[in-house]
N, CA, C and O atoms as a MOPAC input file, in Angstrom:
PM7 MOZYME 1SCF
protein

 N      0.83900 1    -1.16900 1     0.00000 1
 C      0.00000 1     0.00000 1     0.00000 1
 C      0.88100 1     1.22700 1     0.00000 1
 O      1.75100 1     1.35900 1     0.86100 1
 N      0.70300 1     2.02000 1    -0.83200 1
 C      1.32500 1     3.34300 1    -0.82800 1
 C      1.26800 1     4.37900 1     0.63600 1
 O      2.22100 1     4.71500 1     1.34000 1
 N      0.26300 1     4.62000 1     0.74400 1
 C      0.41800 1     5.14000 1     2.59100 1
 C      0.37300 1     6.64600 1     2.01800 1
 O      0.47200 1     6.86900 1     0.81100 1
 N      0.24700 1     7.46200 1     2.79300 1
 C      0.09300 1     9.18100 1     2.67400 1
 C      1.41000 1     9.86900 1     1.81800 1
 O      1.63300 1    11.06200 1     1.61200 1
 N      2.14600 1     8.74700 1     1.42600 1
 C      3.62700 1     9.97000 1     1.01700 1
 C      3.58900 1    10.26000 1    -0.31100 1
 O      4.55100 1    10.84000 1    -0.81300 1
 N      2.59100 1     9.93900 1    -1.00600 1
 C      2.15400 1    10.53500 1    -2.50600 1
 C      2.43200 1     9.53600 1    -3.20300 1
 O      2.16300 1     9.70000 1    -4.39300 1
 N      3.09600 1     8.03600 1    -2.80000 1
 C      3.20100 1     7.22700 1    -3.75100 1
 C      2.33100 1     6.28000 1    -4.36800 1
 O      2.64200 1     5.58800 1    -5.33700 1
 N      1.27000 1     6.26900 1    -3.80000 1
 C      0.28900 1     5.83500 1    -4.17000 1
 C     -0.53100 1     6.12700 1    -5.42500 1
 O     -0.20000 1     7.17300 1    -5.98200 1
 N     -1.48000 1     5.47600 1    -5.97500 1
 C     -1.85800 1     5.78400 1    -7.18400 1
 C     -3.16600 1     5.85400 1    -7.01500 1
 O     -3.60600 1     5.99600 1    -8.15600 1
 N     -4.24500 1     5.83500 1    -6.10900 1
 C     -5.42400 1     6.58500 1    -5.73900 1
 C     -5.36200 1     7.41500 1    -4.96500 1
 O     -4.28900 1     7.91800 1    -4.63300 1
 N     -6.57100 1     7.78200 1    -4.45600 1
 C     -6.96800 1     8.47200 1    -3.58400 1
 C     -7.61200 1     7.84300 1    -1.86100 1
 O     -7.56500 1     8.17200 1    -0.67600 1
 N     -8.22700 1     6.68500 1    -2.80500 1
 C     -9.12400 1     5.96700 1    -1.72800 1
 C     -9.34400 1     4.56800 1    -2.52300 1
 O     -9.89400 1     4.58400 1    -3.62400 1
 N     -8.91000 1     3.39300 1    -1.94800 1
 C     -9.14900 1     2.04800 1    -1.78800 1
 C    -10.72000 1     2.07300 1    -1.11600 1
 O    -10.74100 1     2.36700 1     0.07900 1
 N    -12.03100 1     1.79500 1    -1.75700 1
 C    -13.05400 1     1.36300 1    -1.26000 1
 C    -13.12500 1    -0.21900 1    -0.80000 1
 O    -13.33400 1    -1.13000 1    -1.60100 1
 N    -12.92400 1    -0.40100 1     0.57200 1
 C    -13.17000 1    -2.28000 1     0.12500 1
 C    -14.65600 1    -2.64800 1     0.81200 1
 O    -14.99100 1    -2.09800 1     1.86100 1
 N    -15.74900 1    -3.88000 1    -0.04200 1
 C    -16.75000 1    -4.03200 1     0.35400 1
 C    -16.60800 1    -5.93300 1     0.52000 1
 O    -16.20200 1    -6.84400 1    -0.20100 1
 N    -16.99400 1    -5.85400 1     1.41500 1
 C    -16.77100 1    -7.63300 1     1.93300 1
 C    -18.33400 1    -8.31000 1     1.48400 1
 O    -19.35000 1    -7.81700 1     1.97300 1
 N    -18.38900 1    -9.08000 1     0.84500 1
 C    -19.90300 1    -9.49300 1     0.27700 1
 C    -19.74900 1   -10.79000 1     0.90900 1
 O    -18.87800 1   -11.58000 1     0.54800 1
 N    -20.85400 1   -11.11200 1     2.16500 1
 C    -20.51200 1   -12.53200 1     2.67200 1
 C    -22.60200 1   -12.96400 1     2.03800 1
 O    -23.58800 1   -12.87200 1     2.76900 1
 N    -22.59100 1   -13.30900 1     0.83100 1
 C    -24.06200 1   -13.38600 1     0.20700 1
 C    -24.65800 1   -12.12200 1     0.52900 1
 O    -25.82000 1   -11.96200 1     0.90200 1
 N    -23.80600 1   -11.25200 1     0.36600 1
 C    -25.29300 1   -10.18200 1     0.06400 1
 C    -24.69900 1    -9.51600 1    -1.43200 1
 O    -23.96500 1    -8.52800 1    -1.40800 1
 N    -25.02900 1   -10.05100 1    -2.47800 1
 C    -24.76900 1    -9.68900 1    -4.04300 1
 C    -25.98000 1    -8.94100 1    -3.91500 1
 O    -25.99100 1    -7.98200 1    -4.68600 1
 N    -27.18300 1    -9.06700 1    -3.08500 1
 C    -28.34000 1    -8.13500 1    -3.74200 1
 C    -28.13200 1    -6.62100 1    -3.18500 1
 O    -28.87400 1    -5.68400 1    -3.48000 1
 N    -26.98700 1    -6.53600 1    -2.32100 1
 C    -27.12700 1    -5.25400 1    -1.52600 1
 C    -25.64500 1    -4.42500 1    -2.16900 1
 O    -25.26200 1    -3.40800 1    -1.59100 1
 N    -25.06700 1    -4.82800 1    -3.09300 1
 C    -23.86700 1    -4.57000 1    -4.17300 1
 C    -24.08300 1    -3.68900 1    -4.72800 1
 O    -23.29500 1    -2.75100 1    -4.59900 1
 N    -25.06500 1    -3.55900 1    -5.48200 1
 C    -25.65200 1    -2.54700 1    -6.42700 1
 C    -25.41700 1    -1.01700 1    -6.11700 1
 O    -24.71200 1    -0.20900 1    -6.72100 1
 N    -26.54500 1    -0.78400 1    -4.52800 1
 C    -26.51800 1     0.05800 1    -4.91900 1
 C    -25.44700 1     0.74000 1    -3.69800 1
 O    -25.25200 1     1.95000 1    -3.57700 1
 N    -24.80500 1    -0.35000 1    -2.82600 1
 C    -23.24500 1     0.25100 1    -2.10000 1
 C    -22.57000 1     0.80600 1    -2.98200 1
 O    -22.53600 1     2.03500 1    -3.04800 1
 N    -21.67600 1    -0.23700 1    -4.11900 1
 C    -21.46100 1     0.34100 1    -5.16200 1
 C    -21.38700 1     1.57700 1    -6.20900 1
 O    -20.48500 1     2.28700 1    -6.65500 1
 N    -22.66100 1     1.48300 1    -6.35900 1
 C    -23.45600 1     2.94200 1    -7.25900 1
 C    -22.92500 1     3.93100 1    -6.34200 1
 O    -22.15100 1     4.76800 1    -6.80400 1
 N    -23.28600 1     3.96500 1    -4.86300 1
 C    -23.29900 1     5.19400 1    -4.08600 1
 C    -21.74500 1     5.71700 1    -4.25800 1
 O    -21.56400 1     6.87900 1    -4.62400 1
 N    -20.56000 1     4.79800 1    -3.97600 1
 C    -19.08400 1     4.88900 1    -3.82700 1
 C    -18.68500 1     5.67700 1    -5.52900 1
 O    -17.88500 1     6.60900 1    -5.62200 1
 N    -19.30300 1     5.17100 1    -6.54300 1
 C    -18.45200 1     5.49600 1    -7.65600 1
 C    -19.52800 1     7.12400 1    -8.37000 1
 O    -19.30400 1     7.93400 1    -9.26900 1
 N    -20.55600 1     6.95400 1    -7.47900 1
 C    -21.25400 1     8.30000 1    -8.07300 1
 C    -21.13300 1     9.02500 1    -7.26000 1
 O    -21.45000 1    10.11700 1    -7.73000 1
 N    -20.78500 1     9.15200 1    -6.00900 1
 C    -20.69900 1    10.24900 1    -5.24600 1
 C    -18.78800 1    10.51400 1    -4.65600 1
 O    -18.41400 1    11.14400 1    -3.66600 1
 N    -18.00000 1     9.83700 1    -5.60100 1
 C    -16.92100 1    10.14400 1    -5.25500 1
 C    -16.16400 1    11.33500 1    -5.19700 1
 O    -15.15900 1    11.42600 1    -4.49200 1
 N    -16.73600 1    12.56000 1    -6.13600 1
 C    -16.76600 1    13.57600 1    -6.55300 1
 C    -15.11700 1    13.40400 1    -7.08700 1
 O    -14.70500 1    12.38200 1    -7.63400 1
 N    -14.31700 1    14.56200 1    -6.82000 1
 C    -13.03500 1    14.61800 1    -7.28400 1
 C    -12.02400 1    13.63400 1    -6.55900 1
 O    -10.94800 1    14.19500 1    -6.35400 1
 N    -12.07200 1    12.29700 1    -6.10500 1
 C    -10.99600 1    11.45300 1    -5.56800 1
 C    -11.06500 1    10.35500 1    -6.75500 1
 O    -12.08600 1    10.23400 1    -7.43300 1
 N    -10.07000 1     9.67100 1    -6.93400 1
 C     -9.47200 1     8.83500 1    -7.56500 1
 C     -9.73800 1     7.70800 1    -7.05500 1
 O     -8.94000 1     7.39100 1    -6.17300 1
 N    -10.76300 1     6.77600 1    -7.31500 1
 C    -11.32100 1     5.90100 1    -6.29500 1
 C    -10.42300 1     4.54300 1    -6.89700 1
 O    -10.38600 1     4.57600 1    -8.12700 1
 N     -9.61900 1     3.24000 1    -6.24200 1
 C    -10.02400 1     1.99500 1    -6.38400 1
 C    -11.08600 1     1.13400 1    -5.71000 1
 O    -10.83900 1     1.06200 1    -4.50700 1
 N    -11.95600 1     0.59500 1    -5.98300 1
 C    -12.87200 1     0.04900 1    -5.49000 1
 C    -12.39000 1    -1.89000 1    -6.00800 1
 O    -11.78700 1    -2.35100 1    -6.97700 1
 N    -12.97200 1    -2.46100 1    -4.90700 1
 C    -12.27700 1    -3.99000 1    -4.84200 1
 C    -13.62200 1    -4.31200 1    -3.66000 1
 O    -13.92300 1    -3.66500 1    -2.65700 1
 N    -14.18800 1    -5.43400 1    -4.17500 1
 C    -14.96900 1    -6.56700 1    -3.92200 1
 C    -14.41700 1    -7.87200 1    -3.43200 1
 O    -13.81300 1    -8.62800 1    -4.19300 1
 N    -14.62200 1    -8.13900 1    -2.16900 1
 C    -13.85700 1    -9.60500 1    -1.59700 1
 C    -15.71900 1   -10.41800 1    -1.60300 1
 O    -16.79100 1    -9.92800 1    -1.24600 1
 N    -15.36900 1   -11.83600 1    -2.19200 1
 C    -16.41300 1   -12.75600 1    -2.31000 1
 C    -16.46500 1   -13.44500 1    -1.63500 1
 O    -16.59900 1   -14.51500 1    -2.22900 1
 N    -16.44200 1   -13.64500 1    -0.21600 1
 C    -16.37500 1   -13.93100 1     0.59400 1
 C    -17.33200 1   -14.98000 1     1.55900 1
 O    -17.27900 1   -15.19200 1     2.77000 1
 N    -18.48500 1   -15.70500 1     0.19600 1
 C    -19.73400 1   -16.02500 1     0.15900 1
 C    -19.48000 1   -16.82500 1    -0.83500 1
 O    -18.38200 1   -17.00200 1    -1.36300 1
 N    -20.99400 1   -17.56800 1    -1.24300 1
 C    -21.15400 1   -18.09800 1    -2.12300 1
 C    -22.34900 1   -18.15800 1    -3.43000 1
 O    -22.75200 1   -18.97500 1    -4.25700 1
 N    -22.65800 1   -16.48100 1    -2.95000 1
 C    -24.16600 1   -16.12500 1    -3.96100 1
 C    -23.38300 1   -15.64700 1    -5.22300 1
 O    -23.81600 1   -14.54000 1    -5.54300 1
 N    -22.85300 1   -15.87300 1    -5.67000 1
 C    -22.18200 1   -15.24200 1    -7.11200 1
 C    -21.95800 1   -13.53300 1    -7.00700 1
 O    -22.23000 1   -12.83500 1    -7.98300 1
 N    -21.38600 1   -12.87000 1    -5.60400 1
 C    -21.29400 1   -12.04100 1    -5.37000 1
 C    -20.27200 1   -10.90600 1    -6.92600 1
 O    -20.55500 1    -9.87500 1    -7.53600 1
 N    -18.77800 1   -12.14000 1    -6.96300 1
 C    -17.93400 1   -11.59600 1    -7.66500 1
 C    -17.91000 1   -11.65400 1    -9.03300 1
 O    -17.07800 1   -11.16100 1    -9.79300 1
 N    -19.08100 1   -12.42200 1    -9.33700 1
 C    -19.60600 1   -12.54100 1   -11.06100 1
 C    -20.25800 1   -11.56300 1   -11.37900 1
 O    -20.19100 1   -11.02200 1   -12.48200 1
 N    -21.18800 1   -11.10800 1   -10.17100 1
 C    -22.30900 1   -10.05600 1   -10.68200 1
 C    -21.41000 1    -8.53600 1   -10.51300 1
 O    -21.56200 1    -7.65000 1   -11.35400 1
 N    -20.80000 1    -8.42200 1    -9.74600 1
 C    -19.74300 1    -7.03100 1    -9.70000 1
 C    -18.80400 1    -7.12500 1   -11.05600 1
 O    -18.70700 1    -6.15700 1   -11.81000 1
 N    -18.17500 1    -8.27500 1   -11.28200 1
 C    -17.94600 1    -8.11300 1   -13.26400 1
 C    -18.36800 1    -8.01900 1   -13.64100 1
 O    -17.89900 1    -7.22300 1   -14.45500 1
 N    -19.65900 1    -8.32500 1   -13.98400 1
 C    -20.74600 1    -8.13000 1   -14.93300 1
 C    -21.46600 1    -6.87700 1   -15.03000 1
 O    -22.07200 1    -6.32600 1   -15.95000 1
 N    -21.23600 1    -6.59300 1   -13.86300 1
 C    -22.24600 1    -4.93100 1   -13.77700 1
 C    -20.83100 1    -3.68100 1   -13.39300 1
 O    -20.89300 1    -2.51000 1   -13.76900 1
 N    -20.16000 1    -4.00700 1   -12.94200 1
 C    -19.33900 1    -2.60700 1   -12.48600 1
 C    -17.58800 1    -2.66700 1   -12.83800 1
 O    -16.66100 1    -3.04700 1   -12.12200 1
 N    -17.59800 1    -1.92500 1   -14.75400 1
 C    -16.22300 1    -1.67000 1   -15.16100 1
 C    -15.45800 1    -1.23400 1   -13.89900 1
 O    -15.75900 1    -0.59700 1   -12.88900 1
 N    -14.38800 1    -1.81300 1   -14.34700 1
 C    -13.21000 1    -1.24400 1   -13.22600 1
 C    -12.84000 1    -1.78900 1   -11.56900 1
 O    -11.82100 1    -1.89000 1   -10.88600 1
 N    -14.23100 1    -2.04500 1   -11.40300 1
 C    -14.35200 1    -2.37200 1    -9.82800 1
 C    -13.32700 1    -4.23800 1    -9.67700 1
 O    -13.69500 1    -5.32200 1   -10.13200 1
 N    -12.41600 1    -4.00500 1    -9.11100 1
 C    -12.01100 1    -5.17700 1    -8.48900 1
 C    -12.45800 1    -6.36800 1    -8.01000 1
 O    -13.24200 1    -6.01700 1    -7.12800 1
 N    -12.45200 1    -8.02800 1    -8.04700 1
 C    -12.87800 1    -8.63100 1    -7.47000 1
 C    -11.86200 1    -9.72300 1    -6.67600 1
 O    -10.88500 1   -10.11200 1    -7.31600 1
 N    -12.03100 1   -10.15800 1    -5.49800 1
 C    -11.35200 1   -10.98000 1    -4.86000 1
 C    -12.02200 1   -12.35800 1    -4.54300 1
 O    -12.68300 1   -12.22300 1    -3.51300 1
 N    -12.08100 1   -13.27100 1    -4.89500 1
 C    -12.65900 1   -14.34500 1    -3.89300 1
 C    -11.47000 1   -14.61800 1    -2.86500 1
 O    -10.27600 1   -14.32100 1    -2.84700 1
 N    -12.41700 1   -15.38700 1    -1.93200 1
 C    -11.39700 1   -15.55800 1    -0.67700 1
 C    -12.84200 1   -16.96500 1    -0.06800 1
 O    -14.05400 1   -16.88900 1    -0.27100 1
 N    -12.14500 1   -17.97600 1     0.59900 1
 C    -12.98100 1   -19.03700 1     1.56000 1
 C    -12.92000 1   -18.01200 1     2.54900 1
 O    -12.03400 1   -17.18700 1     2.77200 1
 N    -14.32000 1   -18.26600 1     3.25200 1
 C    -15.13000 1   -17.48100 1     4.38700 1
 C    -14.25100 1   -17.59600 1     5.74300 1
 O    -14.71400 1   -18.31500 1     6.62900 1
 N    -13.34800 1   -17.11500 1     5.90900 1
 C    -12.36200 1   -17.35000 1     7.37800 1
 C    -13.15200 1   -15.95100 1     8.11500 1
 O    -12.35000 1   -15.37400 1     8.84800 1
 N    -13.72700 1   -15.67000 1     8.10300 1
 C    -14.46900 1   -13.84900 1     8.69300 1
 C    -13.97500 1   -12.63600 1     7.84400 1
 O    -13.11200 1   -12.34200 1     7.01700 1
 N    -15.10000 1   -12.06800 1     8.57900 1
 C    -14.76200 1   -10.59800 1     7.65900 1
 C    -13.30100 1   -10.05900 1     7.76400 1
 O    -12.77800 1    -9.79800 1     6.68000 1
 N    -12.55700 1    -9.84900 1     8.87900 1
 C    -11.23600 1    -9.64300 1     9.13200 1
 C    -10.01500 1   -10.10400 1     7.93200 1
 O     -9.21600 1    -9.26500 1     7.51500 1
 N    -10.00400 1   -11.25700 1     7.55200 1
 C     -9.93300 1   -12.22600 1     6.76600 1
 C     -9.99500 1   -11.82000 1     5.42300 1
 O     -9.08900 1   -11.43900 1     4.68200 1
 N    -10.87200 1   -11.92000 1     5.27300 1
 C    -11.40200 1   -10.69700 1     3.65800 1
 C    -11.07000 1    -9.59100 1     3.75200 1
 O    -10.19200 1    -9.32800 1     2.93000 1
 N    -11.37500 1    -8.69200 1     4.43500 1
 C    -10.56600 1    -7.21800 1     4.72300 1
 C     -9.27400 1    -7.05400 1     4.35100 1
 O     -9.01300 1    -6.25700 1     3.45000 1
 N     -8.21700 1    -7.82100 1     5.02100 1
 C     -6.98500 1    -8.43300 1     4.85400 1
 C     -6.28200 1    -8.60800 1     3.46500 1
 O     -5.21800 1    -8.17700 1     3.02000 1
 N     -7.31000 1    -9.43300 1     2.92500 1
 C     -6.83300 1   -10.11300 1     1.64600 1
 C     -7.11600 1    -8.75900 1     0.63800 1
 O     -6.39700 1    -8.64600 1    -0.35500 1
 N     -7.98800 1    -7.91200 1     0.85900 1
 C     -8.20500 1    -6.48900 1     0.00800 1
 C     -6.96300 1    -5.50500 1     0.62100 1
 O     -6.02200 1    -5.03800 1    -0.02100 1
 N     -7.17100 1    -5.38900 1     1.63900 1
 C     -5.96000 1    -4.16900 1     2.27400 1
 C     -4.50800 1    -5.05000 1     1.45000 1
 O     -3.72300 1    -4.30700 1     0.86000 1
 N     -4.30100 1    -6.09300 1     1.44200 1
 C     -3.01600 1    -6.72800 1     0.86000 1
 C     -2.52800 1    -5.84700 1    -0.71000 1
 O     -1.38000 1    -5.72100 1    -1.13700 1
 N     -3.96700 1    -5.27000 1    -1.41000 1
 C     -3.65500 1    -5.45400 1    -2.69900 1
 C     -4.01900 1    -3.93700 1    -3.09500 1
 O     -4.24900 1    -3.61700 1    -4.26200 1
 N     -4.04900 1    -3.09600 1    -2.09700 1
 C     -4.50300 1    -2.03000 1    -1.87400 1
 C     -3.41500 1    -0.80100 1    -2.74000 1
 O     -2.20900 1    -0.85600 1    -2.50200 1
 N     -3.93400 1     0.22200 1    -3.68600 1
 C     -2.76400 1     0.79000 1    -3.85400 1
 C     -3.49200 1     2.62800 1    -3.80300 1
 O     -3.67600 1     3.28500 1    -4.82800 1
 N     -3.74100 1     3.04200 1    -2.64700 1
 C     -4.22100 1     4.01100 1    -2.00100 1
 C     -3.56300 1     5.04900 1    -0.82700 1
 O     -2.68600 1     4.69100 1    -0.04100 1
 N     -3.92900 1     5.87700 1    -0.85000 1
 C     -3.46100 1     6.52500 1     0.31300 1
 C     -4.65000 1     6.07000 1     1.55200 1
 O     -4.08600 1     5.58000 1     2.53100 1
 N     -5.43100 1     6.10700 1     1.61900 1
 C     -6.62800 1     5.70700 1     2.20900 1
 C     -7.46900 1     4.62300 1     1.66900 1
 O     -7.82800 1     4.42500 1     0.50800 1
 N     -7.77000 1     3.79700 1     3.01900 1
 C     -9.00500 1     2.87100 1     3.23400 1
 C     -9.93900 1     3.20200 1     3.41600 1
 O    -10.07900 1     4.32500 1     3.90200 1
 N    -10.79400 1     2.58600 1     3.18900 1
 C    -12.44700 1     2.50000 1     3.40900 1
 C    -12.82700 1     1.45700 1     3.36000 1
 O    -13.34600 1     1.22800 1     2.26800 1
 N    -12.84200 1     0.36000 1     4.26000 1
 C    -13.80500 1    -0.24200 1     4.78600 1
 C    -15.41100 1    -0.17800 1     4.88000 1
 O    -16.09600 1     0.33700 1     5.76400 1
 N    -15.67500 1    -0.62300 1     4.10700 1
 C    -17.74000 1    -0.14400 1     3.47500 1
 C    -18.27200 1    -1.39900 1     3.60400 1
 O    -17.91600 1    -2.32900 1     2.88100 1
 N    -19.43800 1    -1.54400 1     4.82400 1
 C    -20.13100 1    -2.47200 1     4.59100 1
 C    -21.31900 1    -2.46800 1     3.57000 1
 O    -21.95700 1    -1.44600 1     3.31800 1
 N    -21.66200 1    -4.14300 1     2.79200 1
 C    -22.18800 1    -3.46500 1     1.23400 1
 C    -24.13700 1    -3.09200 1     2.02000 1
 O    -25.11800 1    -2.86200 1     1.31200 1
 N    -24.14300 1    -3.14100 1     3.33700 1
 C    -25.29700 1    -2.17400 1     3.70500 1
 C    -25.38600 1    -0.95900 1     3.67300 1
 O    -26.47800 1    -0.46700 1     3.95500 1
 N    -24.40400 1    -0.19800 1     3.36200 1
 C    -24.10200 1     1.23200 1     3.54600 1
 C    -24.40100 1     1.97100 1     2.21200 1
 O    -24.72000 1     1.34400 1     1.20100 1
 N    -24.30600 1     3.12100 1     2.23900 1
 C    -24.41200 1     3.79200 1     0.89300 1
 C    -23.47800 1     4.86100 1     1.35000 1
 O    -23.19700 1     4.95900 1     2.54500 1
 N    -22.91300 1     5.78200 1     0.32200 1
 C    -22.07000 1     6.60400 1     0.41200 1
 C    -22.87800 1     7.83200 1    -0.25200 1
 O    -23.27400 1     8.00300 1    -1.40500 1
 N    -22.97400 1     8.63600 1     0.93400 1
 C    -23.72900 1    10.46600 1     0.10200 1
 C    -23.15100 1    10.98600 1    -0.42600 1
 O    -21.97000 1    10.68700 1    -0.25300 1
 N    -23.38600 1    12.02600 1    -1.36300 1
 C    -22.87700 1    12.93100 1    -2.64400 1
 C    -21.92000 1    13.75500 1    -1.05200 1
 O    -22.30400 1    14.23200 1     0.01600 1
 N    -20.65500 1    13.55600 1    -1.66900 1
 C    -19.59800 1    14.67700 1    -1.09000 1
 C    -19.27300 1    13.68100 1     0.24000 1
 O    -18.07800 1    13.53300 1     0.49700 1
 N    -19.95300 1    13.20300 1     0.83600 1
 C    -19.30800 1    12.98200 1     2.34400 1
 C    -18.21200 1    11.68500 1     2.29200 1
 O    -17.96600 1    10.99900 1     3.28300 1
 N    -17.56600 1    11.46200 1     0.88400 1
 C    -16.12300 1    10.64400 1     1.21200 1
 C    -15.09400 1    11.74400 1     0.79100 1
 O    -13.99400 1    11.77200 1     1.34300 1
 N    -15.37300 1    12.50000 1    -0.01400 1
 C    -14.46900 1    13.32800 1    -0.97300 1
 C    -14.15200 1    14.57200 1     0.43000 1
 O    -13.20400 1    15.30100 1     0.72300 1
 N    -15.53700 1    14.29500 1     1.02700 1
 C    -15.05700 1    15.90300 1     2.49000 1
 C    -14.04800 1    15.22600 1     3.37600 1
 O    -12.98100 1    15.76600 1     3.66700 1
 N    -14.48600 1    13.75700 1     3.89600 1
 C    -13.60400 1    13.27400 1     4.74800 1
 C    -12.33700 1    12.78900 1     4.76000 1
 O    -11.60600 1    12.33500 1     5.64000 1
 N    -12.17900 1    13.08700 1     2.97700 1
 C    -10.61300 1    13.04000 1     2.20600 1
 C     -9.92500 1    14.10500 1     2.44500 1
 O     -8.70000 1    13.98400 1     2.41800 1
 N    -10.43200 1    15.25000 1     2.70100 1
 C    -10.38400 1    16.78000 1     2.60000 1
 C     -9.66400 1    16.70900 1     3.96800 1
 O     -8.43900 1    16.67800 1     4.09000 1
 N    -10.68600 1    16.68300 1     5.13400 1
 C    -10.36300 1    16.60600 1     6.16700 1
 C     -9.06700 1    15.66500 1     6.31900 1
 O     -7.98100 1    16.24100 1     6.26800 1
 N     -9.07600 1    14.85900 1     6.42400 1
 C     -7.59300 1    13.63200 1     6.45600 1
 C     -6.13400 1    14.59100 1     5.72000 1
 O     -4.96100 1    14.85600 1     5.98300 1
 N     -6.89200 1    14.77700 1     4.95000 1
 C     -5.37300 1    15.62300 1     3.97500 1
 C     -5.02200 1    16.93200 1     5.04300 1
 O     -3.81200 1    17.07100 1     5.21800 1
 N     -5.82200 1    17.83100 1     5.72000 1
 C     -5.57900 1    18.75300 1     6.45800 1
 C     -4.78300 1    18.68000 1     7.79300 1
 O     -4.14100 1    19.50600 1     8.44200 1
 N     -5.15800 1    17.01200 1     7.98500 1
 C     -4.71600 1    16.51500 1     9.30000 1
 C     -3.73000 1    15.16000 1     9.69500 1
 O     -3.89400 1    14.14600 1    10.37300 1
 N     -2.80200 1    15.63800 1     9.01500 1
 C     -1.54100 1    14.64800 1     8.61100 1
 C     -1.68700 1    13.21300 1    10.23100 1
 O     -1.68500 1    11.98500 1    10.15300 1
 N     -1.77800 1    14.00300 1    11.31500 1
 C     -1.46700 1    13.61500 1    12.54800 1
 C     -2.67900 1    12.66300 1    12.38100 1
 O     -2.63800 1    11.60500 1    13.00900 1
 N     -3.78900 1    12.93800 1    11.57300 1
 C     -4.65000 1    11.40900 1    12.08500 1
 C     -4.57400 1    10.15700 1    11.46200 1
 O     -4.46100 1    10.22900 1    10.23800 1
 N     -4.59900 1     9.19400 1    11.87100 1
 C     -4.57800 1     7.75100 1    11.13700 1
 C     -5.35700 1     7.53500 1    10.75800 1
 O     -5.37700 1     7.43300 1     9.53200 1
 N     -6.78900 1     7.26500 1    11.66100 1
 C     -7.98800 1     6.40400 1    11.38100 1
 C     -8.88200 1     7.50900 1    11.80400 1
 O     -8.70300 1     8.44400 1    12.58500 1
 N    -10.18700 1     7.04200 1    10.86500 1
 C    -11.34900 1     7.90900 1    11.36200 1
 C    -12.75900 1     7.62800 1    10.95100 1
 O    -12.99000 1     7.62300 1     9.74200 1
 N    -13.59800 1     7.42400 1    11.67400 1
 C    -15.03900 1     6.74700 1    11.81300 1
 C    -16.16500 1     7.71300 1    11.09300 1
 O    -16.14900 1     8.90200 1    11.41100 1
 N    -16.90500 1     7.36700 1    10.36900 1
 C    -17.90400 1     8.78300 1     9.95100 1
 C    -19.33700 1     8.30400 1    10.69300 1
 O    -19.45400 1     7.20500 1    11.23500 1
 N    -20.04100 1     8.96500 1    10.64900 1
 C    -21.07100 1     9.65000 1    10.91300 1
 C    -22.29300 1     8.51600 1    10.40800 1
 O    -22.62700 1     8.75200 1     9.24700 1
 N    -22.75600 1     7.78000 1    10.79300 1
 C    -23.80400 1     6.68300 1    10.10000 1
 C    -25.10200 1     7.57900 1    10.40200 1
 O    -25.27000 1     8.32300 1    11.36800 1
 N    -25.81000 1     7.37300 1     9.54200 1
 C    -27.21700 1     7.85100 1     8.98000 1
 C    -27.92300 1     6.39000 1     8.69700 1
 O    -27.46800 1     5.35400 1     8.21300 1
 N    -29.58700 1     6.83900 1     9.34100 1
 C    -30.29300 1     5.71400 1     8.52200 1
 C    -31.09800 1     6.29000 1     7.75200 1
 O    -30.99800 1     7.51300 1     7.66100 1
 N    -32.22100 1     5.52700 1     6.90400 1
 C    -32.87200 1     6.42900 1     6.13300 1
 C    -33.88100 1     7.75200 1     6.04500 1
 O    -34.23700 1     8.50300 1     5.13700 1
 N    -34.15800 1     7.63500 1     7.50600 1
 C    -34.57800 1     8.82400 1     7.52500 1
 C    -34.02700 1     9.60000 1     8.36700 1
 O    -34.70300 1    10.42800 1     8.97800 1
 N    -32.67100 1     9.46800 1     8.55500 1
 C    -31.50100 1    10.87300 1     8.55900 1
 C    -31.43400 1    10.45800 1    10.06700 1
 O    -30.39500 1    10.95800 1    10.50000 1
 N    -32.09900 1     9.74200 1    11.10000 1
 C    -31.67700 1     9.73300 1    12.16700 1
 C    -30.27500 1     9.02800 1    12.69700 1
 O    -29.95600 1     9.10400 1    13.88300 1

């Protein structure tokens, strides 16, 4: 992994762990590559299941990465994506989540301002904003 010193060749490594949820891919997915605004996204899929998670992410989403991996836990899969990672930043995205217009590209913003932080947790929303 390249790490913050500019050698890297994204911006942000998205990784989404699919342990059978291919139906909830779509629109995790959609949210990460349409609301990335100006970052340089890699996005990578660990299959981590056995619903044809990593067929249907080829089939539907140019570019996006796929990993299979046997089900050892999510940790496990995480792992095997962070291994192959070529980002300044992670993201860890469960494929329940969706990503809002601007709020990865702000919290890129923020990170870049603040050399001193490592890690940092955002803000979960459910659907009706609570």
């Amino acid at each position: 992994m390249g790490g913050r010193e500019g050698t890297a060749s994204h911006d942000v490594c998205v990784v989404v762990v699919s342990h059978n949820d291919k139906h909830r891919l779509g629109s995790a997915l959609a949210g990460v590559l349409d609301n990335g605004g100006w970052l340089d996204l890699e996005a990578v899929v660990v299959d981590n299941g056995s619903d044809g998670s990593a067929e249907y992410v080829e089939d539907n989403f140019v570019g996006v990465r796929t990993i299979r991996c046997p089900n050892r836990g999510l940790g496990h899969a995480n792992n095997r994506a962070l291994e192959t990672a070529d980002a300044r930043y992670v993201l860890f995205l469960s494929p329940h989540a969706e990503i809002l217009e601007g709020s990865l590209a702000e919290l890129v913003a923020a990170l870049d301002r603040r050399p001193e932080v490592a890690l940092a947790a955002v803000k979960q929303l459910r659907d009706d904003g609570s």
